[in-house]
N, C-alpha and C positions, 0 to 999 in steps of 0.2 A: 806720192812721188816727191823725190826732193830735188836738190840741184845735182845730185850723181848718179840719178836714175838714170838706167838705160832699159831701153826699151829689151834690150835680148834677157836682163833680169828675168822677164816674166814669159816670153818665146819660149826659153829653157832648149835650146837645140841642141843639150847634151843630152847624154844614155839618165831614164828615170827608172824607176823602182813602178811594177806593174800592180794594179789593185787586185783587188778581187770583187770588184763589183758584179751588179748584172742586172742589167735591167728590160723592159719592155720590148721585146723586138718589134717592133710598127714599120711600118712603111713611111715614108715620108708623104708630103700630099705631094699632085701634079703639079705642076710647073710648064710656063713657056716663058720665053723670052721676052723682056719688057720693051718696046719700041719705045715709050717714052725718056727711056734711061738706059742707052745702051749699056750693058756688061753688067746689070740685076735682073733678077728672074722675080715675078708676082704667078701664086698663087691662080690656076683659072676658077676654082671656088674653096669660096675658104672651110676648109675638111678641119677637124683637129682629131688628135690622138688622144686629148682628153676625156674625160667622161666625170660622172656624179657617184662612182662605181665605189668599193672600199678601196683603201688605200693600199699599194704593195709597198711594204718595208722591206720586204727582200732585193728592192733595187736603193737601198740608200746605204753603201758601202763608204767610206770613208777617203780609200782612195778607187783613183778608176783608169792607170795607165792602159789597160785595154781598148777601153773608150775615147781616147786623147784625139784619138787621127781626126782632123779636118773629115776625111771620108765619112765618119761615123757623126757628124752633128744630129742627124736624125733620133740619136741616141744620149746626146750630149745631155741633155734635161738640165739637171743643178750644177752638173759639174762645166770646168775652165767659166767659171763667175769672177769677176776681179770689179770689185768699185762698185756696185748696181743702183740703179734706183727704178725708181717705182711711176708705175703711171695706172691708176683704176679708172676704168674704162667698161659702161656698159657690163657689158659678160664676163670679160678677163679683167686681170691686173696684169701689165704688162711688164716685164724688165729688161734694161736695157744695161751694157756694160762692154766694159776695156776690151779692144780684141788683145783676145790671148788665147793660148791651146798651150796646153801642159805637154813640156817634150816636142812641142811642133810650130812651125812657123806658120802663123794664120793670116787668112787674105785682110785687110783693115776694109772698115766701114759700120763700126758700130751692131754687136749682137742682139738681137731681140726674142725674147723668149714669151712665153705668157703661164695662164696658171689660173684655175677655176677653184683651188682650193687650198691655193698659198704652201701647198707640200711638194705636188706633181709638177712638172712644167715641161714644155713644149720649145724644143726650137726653130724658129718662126724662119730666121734669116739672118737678114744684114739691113741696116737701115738704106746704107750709104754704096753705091757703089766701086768705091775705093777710098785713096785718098783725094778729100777734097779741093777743089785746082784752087781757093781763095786764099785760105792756111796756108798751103803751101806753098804759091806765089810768093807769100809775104816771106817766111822764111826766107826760100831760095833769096828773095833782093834784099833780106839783109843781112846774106854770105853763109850762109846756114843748109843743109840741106835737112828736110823734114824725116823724121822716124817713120817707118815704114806702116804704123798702125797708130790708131788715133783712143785717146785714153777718156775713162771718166765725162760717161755723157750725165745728160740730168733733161726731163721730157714732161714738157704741160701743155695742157691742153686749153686756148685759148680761143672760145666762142665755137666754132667750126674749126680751128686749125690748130696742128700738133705743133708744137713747138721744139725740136732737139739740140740741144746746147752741146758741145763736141769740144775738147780739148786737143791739140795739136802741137807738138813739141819738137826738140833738137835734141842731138847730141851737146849744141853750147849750150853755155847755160841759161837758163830765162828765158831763151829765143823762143816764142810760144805764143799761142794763139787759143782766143774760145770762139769761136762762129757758129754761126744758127742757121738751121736749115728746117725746112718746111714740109708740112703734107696733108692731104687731107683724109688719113688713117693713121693708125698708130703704126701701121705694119710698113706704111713708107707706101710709093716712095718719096723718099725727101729730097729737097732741091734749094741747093746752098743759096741763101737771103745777103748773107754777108758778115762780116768780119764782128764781134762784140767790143771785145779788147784784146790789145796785145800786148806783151812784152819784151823788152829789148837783155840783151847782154851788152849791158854799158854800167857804169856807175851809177845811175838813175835810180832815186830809193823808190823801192816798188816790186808788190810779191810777183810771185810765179803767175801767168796767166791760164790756169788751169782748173779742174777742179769746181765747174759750176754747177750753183743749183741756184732756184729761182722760187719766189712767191710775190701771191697778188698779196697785198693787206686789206684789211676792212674798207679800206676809202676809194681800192681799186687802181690803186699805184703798185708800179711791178719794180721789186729788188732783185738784185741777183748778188750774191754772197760768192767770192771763190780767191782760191791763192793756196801757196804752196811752199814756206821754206822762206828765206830775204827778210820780209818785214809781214808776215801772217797774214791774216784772212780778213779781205778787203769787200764794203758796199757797194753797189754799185746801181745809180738808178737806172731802168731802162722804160723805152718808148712804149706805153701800152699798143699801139697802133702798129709798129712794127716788130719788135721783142728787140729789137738794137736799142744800144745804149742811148740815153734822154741827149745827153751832147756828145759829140765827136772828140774822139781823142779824151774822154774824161776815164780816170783810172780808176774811179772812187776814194773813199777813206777807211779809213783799217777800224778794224771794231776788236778786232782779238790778235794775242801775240802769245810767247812763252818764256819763261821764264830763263836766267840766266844762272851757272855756275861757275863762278870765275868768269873768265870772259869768255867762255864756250856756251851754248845754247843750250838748253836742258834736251833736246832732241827737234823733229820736224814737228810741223802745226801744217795741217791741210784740209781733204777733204770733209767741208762744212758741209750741211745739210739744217733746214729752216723747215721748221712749222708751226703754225697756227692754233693753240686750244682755246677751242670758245668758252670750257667753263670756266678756266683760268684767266681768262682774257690774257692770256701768255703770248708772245712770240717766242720762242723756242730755238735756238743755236746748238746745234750739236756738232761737234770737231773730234778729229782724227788726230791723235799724238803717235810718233814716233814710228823706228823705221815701220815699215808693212809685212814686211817678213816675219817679223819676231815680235817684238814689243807693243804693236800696235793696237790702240786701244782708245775707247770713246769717253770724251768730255760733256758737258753742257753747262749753257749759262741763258738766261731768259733777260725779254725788256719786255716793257708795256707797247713798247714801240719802234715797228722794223727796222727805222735807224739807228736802237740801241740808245743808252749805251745797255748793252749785255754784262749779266751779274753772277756772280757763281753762288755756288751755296752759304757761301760766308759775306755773300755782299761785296764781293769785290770785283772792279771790272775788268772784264775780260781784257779789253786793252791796254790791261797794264803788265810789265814784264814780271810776271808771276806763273805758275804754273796753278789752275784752277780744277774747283770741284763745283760737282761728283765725281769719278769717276765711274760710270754705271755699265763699261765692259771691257774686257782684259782677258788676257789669255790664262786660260784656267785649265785644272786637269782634276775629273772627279775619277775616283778609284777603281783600276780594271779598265783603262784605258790613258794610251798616250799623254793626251790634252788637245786642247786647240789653242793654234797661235793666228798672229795677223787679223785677229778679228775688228776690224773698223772698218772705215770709208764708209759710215751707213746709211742706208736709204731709208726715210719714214715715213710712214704714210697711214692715214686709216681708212678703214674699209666698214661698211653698216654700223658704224659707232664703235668697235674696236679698234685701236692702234698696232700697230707693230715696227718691227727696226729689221730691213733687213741687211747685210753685211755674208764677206767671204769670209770661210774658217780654214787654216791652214795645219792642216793633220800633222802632229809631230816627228809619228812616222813616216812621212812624205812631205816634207812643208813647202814644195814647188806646187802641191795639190792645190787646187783652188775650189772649193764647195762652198753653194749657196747657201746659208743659215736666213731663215725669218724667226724670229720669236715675238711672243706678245711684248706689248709694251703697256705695262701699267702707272699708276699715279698716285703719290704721295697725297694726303688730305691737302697739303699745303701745296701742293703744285708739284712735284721734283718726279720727274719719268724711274719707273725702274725696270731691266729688261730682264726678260721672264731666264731661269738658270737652265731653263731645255728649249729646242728647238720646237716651232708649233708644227704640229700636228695634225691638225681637225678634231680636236677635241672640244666637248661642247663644257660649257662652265656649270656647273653644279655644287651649290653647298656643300663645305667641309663642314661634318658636325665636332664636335669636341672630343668624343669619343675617337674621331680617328687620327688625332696627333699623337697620341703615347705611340713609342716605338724607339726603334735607331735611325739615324739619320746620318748623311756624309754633310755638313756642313762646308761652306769655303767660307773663310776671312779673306775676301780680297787686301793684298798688297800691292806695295807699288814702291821700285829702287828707280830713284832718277841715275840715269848715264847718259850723261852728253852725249852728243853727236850722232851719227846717222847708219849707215850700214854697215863701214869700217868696226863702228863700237858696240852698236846694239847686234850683236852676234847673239845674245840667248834672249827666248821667250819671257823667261821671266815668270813663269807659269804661279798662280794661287791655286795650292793643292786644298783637297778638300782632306778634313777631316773626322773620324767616325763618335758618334753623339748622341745617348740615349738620353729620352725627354721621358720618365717618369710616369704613371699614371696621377702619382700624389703633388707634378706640378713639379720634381725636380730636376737637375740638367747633371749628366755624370757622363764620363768617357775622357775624351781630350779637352773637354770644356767641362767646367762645373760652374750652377745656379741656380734656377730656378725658371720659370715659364708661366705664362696665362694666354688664355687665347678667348677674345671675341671677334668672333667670324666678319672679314676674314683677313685678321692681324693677328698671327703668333706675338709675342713680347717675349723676348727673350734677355734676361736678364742674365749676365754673363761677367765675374767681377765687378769691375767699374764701367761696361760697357751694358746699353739697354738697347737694344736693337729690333725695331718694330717691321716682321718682316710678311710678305702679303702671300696667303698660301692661294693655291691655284691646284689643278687636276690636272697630269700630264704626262707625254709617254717619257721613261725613262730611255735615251736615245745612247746611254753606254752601254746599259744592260739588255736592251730590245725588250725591255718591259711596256707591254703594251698601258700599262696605268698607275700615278703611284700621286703622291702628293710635292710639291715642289713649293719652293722659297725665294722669295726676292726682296730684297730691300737695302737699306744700308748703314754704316756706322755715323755715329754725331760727326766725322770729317770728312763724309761723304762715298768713302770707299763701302763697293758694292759688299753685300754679304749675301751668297745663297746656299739652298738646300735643297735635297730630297729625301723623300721617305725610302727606306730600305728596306725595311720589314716590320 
């Protein structure tokens, strides 16, 4: 979100273009009325529509106007996802995100999905029973009336109790708010604790207050990382005891910003997203560049330590007026299909010792679409995340042997054109097309690229001109071509920019 977001951007209450999805007809579970929280309804046992069962790709269509209506969430699954993040929890991983509905005005309070195998998912409810009367207070008294739905949550879970961090906005600018609300299930309900930070439309230097996400660190101190556009993406300590902020009224300090071009801003800097690898001893920052519609695509920079300072691939810090690498995701388009745009605001998380990143893909033929993408997320020897170039699947990891990389392949060289400014200017995706690439039996590279190649499992090298590009194969479904299995690529060039692949035949 920047400072000329508006919330009807993502309502969409004009005439949309209909998909052709289709998915699971289920029932939803019962429901009655919750006395504790007038105007939410809880579950009387908790049913799901999930199962351990094989997966239907017949319901993972691209767009899904049929599905859009409010009426039909029962049906909703991956789709109207905007911002997500992640909460693993016992049996599910749960996600949580922006209310929005594609073509339709949706009630606010925060959506909840879940998901037993990071493909299917479930929609659960609403955290929040509307908008929350403490945000919105604060707004209204200072001359502001709040947006009608509440944006960009982020949910930890802290000893026994859930923790939901909620973003709350205006039409003015900065007028915004992050507040915390409680529960003692992921599913809610939750019950507003109080205010985190806020921010004002005044002169006062200081980002957006939106956009939260939170970690413990090893020592058992709680950060919360967020902002949006002014002055980027700010620290912020909070009370282990309560999840509010350690002092009152403290804004935190900025850890990351973006670079400049003339005196115009190379684009927005927002939703951040923080984790922890223990083999790296990493803290881990990932950020969201530019507008979300089109251009929007993922950063990172790492510290030893959650205060930072955060460093990009070249050693440089984040807080400084520069535009940083990696870039490890971007809107891209492999062959025989549109592309996807919008893909950032990512949520990361791991699960039984695998990582992943999950994030909205916004279909080029419909880019008001909103679908949930998860992919693996892998790792450089030296530390550096790289996200897998297809969507995960449930596919289980097995040895590439050497014999099965000769073939052709779609390559992408991701790129990247800096354009100032925000939604006014960033009007196209910007998309890294892929292009077609045979790798030899005898070790040579011929097609739209010419080289050479070696592979020890499981690191393709792809020697390419003056470029050597070590890139990490994986087994996975091909989600252009509805190929249920092929081989895939991830990695990136010596300045960061992502490079991936798939096997074609």
């Amino acid at each position: 979100m920047t400072p000329t977001t508006n919330l009807k951007i993502w309502i969409l209450g004009t005439a949309f273009l209909w998909g052709t999805a289709c998915t699971k007809d289920v029932p939803a579970p019962p429901k009655v009325d919750n006395p504790e929280q007038p105007g939410t309804v809880t579950e009387t046992e908790d049913k799901t529509t999930l199962d351990e069962g094989p997966i239907d790709f017949s319901a993972f269509s691209d767009t899904y106007g049929h599905l859009a209506s409010p009426d039909l969430t029962a049906s909703w699954a991956h789709y109207n996802v905007h911002d997500p993040a992640y909460l693993v929890d016992d049996k599910f991983v749960y996600a949580y995100n922006t209310d929005v509905a594609y073509g339709h005005a949706i009630r606010p309070g925060i959506q909840i999905r879940r998901s037993l195998n990071l493909v299917e998912w479930e929609f659960v409810g609403w955290a929040l029973p509307g908008l929350p009367s403490q945000s919105s207070s604060f707004i209204r008294g200072r001359g502001g009336e709040p947006f009608d739905g509440l944006w960009a949550p982020y949910v930890i879970k802290v000893g026994a109790e859930y923790r939901l961090y909620y973003s709350h906005s205006s039409p003015q600018p900065r007028l915004s708010a992050i507040g915390l609300a409680t529960a003692s299930s992921p599913k809610g309900p939750f019950r507003e604790r109080g205010l985190v930070v806020t921010s004002l439309n005044n002169n006062t230097r200081q980002t957006n207050a939106i956009d939260p996400t939170v970690i413990i660190d090893k020592n058992g101190n709680h950060w919360m990382y967020y902002g949006s556009a002014w002055d980027g993406i700010y620290r912020l300590e909070l009370n282990p005891e309560t999840g509010l902020a350690m002092r009152n009224e403290d804004k935190g300090i900025r850890v990351a910003q973006r670079g400049f071009t003339g005196n115009g801003i190379n684009g927005n800097l927002e939703g951040p997203e923080i984790l922890y690898h223990p083999e790296f001893n990493q803290y881990y920052l990932f950020l969201s560049y530019d507008w979300l519609e089109t251009k929007y695509n993922v950063r990172v920079g790492r510290s030893d330590s959650p205060v930072g300072p955060f460093y990009d691939l070249q050693g440089n810090n984040l807080n400084e007026d520069r535009d940083d690498m990696p870039m490890i995701l971007a809107p891209y388009r492999f062959k025989g299909h549109g592309g996807w745009q919008g893909v950032s605001h990512p949520g990361v998380f791991e699960k039984s010792g695998r990582f992943y990143i999950g994030h909205q893909g916004r279909p080029a033929v419909s880019p008001f679409s909103m679908v949930m993408h998860v992919r693996q997320l892998f790792w450089t020897p030296d530390g550096w995340p790289l996200v897998s170039s297809q969507r995960y699947a449930g596919e289980e990891e097995a040895e590439v042997g050497l014999a099965e990389i000769a073939g052709n392949w779609e390559i992408i060289p991701f790129d990247y054109e800096v354009v100032p400014g925000y939604a006014n200017e960033q009007r196209l995706p910007g998309f890294s097309d892929a292009v077609v690439v045979a790798l030899t039996a005898d070790g040579g590279v011929s097609g739209a690229l010419s080289g050479s190649w070696s592979y020890e499992s499981p690191w393709l090298t792809l020697e390419v001109g003056s470029d050597s590009w070590k890139l990490r194969v994986e087994r996975g479904r091909d989600w252009e071509q509805a190929k249920e299995s092929t081989l895939l690529l991830t990695g990136m060039d010596a300045e960061g920019m992502a490079v991936w692949g798939k096997k074609i035949e």
